[in-house]
C-alpha positions as MATLAB code, in Angstrom:
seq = 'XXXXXXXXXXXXXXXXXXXXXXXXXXXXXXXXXXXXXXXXXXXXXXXXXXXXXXXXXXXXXXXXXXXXXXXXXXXXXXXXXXXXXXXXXXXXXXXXXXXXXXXXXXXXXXXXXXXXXXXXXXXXXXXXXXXXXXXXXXXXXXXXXXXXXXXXXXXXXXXXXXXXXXXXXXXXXXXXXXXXXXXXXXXXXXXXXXXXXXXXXXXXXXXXXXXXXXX';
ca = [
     139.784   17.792   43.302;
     138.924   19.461   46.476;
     140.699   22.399   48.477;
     141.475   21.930   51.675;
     140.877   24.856   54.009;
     142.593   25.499   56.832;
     141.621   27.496   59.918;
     145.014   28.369   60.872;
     145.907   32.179   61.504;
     149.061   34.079   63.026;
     148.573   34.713   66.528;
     150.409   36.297   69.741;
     151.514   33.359   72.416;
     152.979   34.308   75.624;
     154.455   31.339   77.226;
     152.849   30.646   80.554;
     155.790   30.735   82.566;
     155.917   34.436   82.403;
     152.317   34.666   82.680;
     152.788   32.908   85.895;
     155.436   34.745   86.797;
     155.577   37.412   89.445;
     157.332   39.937   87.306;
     153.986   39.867   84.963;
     151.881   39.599   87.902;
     153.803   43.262   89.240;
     152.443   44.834   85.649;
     150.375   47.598   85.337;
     147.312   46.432   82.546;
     148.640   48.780   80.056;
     152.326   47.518   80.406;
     150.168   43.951   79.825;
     148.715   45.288   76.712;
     152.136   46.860   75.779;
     153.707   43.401   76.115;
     150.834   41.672   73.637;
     151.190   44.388   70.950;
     155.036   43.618   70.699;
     154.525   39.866   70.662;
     152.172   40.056   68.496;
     154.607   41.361   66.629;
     157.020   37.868   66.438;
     158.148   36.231   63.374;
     160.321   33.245   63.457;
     163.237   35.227   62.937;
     162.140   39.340   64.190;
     163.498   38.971   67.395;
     165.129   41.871   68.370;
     163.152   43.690   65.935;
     160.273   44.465   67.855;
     158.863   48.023   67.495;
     156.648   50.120   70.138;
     156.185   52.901   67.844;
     152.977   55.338   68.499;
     152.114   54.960   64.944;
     151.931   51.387   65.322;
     149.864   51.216   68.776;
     147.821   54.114   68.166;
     145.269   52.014   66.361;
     145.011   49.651   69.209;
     144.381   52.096   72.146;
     147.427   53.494   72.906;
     146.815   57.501   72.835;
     149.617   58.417   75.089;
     153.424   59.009   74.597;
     153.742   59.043   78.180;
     151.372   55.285   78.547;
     153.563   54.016   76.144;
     156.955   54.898   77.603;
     155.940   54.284   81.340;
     154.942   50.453   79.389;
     158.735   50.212   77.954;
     160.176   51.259   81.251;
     158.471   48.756   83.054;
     158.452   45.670   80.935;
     162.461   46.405   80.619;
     162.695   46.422   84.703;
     160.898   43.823   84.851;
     162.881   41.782   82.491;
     160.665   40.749   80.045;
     161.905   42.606   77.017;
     165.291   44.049   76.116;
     166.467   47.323   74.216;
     168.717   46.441   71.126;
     168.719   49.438   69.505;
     168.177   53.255   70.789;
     166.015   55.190   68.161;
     166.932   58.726   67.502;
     166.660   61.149   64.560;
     167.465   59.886   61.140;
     168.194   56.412   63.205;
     164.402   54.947   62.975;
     162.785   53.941   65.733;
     163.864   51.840   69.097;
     164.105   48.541   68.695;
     163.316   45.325   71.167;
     163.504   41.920   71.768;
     161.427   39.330   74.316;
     163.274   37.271   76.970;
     162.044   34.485   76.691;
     162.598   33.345   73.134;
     166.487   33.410   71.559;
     167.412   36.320   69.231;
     166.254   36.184   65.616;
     168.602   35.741   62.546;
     167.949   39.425   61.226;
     171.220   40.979   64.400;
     172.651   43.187   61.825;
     173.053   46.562   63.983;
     171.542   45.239   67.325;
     173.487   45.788   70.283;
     173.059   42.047   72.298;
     175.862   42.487   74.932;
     173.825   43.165   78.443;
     171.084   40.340   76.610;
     170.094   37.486   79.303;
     168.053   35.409   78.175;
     164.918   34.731   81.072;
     165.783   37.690   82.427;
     162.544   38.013   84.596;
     163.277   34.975   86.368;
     165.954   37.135   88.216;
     162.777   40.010   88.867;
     162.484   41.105   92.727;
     159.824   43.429   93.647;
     160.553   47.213   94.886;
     160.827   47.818   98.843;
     158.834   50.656   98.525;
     156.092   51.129   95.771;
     153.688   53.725   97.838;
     154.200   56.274   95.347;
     151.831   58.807   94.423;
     150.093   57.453   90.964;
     151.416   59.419   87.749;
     148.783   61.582   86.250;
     149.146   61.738   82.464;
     150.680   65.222   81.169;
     150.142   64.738   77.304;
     147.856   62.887   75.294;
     147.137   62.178   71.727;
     143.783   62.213   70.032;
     142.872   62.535   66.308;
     146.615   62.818   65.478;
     147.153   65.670   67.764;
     149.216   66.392   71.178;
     146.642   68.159   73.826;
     147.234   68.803   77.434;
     145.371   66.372   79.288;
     142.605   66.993   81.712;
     142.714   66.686   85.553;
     141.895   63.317   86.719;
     138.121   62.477   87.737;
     139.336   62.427   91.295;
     141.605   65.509   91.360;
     140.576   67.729   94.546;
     138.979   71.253   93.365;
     138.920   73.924   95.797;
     135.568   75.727   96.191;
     135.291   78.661   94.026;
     136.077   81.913   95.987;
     132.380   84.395   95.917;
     132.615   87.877   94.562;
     132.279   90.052   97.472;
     133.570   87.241  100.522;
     136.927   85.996  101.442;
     137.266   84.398  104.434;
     140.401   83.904  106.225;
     141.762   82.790  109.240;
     143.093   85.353  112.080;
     144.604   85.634  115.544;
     142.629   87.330  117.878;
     144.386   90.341  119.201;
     143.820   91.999  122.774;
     144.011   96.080  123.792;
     144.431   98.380  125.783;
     142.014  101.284  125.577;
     143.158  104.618  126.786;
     140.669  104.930  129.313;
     142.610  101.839  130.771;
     140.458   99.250  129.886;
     141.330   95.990  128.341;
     139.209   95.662  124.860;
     139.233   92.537  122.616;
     139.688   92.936  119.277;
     138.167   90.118  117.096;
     137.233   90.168  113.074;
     133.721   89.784  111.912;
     134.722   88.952  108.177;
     137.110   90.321  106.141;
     135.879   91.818  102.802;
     137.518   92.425   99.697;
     136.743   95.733   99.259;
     136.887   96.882  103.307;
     138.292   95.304  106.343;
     136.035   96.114  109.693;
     137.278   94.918  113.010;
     134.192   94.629  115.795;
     135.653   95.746  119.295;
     133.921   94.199  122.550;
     134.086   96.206  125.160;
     135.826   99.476  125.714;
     134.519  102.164  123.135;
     137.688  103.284  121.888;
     140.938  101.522  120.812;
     140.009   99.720  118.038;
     140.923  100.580  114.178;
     138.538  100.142  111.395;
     139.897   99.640  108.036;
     137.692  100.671  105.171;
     139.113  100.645  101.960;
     142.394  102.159  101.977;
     141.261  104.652  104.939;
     142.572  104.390  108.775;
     140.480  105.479  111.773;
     141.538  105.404  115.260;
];
């Protein structure tokens, strides 16, 4: 007698209704990915259970506390999943449920009150979303929480030289005692002495050098 074999494996379906849907279209890729990792997640009767835990999506790219938050914030604006249960110390972790598919059997200490089923059908985009992008903060590698690096982009300013610093100043105008008018510009200012070139008269003008006054 021969075994049948079957090529039949779990997998992670999205409806394509809210893949068509403007509220997915308004995602950000990792909310996307977010979204996958909890479906993937579905049982017949899980949902509601749904966990977005870093342990769980750290093996899957997520190496961010923050990516992974920002991800929960938006899929729940957006209507496409729903809190129904708050994590906290000694409480396990948060817990969630997809719109589009009906509560699972397993509701023992889920809070399903503010629960709408479809919710992102009732989505409606920001008025304003020209805000400045979020740079990540925090990040996780190797099992570790490190202060992320400045974004490829970020502006650096020029490094400042040893002996030079350069800055801006008004030009000032004198009167010399012999009654002449002398203009007092800056050549370049210099850390370590301060020399103001006079054009003109010969007197009236100061020169700083180092912590000395002239007149």
């Amino acid at each position: 007698m021969t075994t049948k074999t079957t090529t039949m494996h779990p997998y992670a379906a999205i409806e394509h209704r809210v893949l068509d849907s403007p509220a997915y279209a308004a995602l950000t890729f990792s909310a996307r990915s977010l979204l996958t990792m909890l479906t993937r997640q579905l049982t017949k009767s899980n949902n509601g259970r749904l966990q977005a835990t870093y342990k769980y999506l750290q093996p899957y790219g997520f190496d961010s506390d923050n990516t992974i938050s920002r991800g929960i914030n938006d899929l729940i604006a957006a209507g496409l999943i729903y809190r129904t249960r708050c994590g906290g110390f000694h409480q396990g972790p948060s817990l969630y449920a997809v719109t589009w598919l009906p509560i699972g059997s397993q509701r023992d200490g889920l809070f399903l009150a503010g629960f709408k089923a479809c919710a992102w059908r009732d989505w409606q985009p920001a008025e304003n979303k020209n805000t400045p992008p979020k740079l990540r903060t925090v990040s996780r590698k190797n099992e570790e929480r490190t202060i992320a690096t400045a974004a490829k982009n970020a502006v650096v300013p020029t490094p400042k030289t040893a002996d030079y610093e350069f800055v801006p100043v008004v030009e000032e105008r004198a009167t010399t005692a012999a009654g002449g008018l002398a203009v007092v510009m800056p050549l370049q200012f210099h850390r370590s002495s301060m020399i103001y070139h006079e054009q003109g008269a010969q007197k009236g003008f100061v020169s700083l050098l180092g912590n000395g006054v002239s007149l």
